[in-house]
C-alpha positions in Angstrom: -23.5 27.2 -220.7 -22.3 24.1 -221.9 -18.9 23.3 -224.2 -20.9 23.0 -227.0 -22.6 26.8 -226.7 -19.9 28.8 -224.5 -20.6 32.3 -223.1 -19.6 35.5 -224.3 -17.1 35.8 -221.7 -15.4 32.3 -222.7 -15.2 33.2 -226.3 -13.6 36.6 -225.7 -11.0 34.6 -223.9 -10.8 32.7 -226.3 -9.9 35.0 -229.0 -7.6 37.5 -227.0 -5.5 34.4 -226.2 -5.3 32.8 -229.2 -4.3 36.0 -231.0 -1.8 37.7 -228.5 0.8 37.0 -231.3 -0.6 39.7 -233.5 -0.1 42.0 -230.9 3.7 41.1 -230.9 3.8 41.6 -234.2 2.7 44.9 -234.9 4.6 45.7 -232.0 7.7 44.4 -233.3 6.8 46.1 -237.2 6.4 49.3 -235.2 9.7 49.2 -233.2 11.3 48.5 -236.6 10.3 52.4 -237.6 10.6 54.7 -234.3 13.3 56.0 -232.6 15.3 53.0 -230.3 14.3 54.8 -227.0 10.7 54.1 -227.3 9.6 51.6 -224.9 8.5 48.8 -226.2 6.6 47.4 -222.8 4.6 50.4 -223.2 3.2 50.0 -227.1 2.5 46.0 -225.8 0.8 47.0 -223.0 -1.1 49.3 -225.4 -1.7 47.1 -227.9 -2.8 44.2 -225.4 -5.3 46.6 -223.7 -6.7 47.4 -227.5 -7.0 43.5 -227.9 -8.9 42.9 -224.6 -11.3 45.8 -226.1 -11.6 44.3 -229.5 -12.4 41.1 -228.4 -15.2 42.2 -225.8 -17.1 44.3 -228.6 -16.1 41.8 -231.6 -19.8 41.2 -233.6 -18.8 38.0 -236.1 -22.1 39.1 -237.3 -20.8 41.7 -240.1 -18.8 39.5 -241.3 -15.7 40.9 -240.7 -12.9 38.6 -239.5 -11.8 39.1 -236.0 -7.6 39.1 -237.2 -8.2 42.1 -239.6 -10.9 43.8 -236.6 -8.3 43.5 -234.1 -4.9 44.4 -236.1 -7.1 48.0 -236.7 -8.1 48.3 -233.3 -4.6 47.4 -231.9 -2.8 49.6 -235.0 -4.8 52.4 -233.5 -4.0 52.1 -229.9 -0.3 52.2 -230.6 -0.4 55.2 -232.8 -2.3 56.6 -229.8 0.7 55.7 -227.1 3.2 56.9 -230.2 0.9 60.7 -230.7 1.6 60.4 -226.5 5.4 60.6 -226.4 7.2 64.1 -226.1 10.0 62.9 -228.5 11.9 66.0 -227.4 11.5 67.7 -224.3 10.3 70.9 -224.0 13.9 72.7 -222.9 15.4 71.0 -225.8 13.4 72.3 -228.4 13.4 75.6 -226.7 16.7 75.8 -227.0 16.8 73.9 -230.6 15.3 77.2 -231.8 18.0 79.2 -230.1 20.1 77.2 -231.9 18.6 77.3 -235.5 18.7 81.6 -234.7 21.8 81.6 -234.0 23.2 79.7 -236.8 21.0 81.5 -239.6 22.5 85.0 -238.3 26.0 83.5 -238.0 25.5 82.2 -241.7 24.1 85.5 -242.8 26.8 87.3 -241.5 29.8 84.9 -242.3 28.8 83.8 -245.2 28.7 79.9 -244.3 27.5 77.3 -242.1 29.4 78.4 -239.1 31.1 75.9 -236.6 29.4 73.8 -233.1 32.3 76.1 -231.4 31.6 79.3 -233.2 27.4 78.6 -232.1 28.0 77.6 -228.5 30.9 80.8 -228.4 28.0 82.8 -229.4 25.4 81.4 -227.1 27.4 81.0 -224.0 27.6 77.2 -223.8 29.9 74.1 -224.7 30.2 72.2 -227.6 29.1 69.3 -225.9 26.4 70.8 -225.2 25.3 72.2 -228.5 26.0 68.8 -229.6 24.1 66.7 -227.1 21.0 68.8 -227.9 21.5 68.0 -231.9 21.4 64.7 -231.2 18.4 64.9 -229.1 16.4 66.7 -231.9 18.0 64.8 -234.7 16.5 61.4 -233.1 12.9 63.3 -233.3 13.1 65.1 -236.7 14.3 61.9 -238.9 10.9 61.1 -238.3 10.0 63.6 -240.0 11.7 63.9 -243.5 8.8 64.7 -245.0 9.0 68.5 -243.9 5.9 68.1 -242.0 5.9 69.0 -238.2 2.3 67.6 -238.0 3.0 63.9 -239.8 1.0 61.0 -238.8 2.6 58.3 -237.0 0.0 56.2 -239.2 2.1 57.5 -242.4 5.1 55.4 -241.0 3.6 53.0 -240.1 2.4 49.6 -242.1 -1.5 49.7 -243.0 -2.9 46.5 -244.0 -5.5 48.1 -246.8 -4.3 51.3 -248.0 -5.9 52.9 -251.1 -4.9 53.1 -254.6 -4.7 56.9 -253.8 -2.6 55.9 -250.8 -0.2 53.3 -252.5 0.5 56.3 -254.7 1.2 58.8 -252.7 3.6 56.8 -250.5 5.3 55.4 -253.3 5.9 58.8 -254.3 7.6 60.3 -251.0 9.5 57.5 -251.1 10.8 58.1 -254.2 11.6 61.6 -253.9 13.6 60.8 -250.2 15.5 58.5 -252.3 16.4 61.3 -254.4 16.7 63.8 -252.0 19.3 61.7 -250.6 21.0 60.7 -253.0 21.3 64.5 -254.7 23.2 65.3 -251.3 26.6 66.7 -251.2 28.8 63.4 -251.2 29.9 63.7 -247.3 26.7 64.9 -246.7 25.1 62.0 -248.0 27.6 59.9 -246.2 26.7 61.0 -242.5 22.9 59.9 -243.6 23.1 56.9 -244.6 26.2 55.3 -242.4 24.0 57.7 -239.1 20.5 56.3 -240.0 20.6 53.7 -242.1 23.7 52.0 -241.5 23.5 52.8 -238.1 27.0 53.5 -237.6 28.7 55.1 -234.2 29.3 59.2 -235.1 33.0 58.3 -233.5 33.4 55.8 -236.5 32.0 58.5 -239.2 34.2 61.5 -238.1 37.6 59.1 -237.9 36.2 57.9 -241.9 35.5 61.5 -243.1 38.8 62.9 -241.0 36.8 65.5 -238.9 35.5 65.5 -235.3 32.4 64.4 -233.7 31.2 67.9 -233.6 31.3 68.6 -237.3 29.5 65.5 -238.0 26.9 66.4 -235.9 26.9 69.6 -237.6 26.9 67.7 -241.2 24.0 65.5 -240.1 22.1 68.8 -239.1 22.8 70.4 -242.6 21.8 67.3 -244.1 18.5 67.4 -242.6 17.5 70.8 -243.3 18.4 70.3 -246.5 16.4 67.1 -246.6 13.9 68.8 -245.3 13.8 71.4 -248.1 14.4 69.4 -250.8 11.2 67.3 -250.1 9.1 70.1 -249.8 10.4 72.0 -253.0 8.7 69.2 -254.9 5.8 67.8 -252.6 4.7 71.5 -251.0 6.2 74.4 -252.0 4.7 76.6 -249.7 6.6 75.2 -246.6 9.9 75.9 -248.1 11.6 79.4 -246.3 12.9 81.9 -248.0 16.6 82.1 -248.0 17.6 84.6 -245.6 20.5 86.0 -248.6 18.8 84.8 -251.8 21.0 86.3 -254.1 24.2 84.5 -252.0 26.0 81.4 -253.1 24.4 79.5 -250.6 20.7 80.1 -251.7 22.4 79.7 -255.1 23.9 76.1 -254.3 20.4 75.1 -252.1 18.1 75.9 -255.5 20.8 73.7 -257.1 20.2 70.7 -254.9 16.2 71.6 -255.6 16.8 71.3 -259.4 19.2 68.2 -258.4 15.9 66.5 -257.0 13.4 66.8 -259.0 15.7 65.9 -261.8 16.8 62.8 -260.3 13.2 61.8 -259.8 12.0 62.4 -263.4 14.8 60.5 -264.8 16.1 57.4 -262.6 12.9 56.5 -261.0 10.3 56.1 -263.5 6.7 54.5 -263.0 5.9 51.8 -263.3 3.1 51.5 -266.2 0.8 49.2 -263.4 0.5 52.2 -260.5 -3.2 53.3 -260.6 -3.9 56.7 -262.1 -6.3 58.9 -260.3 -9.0 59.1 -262.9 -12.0 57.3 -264.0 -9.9 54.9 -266.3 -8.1 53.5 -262.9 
């Protein structure tokens, strides 16, 4: 072949070199929305391998540029290496559900959220322990806000053409996390957004809220559920629990926080008269 008409081989070359940056960049927008213990060598060397791939079967033929092609193919492979990862071993969520057991029959029967030391009392272990394994679920499950157990990496992750349908939808999560937060208890709502989104040390919240690691922990685990609830009192119903006293104070107090949500939403986040409506007018 001559430099005027190069082989397939030298302009797949070509193009995986000169777009190895694209691969560092969805790397880096995905690192920016997963847990910090994912390794990012491993979503590289995924998205590189995608790259290689893309580049080999790229037809310039259908008109399709190769940027957008390859971003897909390389989005894809990542989500793949993401759907790969055990965020939680499988000890830890065994015993996450001892945990969760134990705490709704200590609640049932005390009439509260009971303590880390009254839960590891009951269960035989040490509040260190109890705690460590919070911490390892809670790293998995703010992932998963939404109530879902079975959400899409690809719902967390940046799409470069998503739908009018989809623009919607997501808009609309968003908005009622933002409320779902923000109806939280105040030290509730404290622990998630200094332990999330501030990023803040739990020795640093407990000395601020005057309690001990082990009660924020336990905080940050309420806050989730409740989360958890919240969302899926306005988005899907049918995954919210039944209260195991609902004629108690605290079923009371957990419709109140519903009521708290959907309020907020219908009164401090209104639309925006340019969001697409899903009929034949949009």
């Amino acid at each position: 072949m001559t430099e005027n008409n190069p082989s397939p081989e030298h302009q797949a070359d070509e193009l995986i070199t000169s777009h190895m940056a694209l691969v560092g960049h969805i790397v880096r927008e995905t690192m920016g929305r997963v847990p910090a213990h994912v390794n990012r060598d491993d979503l590289t060397s995924a998205g590189l391998t995608a790259l290689v791939q893309a580049a080999r079967g790229f037809d310039a033929d259908r008109g399709v540029p190769f940027a957008r092609y390859a971003a897909t193919r390389v989005r894809g492979a990542i989500l793949d290496e993401l759907r790969g990862i055990d965020w939680a071993s499988r000890s830890v969520r065994r015993r996450a559900r001892d945990l969760d057991e134990v705490r709704s029959r200590l609640a049932a029967s005390l009439g509260r959220t009971p303590s880390s030391t009254e839960v590891a009392s009951a269960l035989g272990m040490s509040v260190a322990e109890v705690t460590a394994n919070d911490d390892d679920v809670a790293r998995a499950q703010v992932l998963s806000l939404q109530g879902s157990s079975e959400t899409a990496y690809d719902e967390l992750l940046a799409s470069n053409t998503p739908s009018p349908e989809e623009l919607v939808e997501h808009r609309e999560k968003l908005e009622y996390l933002v409320s779902a937060i923000a109806a939280l208890p105040e030290r509730l709502r404290t622990v998630v957004q200094d332990y999330f989104f501030a990023e803040r040390p739990m020795a640093e919240i407990a000395q601020e809220l005057g309690v001990t690691e082990s009660r924020v922990s336990q905080m940050r685990a309420e806050a989730l559920s409740l989360l958890k609830d919240g969302l899926n009192s306005a988005l899907s119903p049918e995954l919210v629990a039944p209260h195991s006293r609902p004629d108690g104070c605290a079923a009371r107090r957990r419709e109140a926080y519903f009521a708290a949500v959907a309020s907020r939403h219908s009164t401090t986040l209104p639309r925006p008269t340019t969001v697409p409506r899903l009929n034949a007018s949009a």
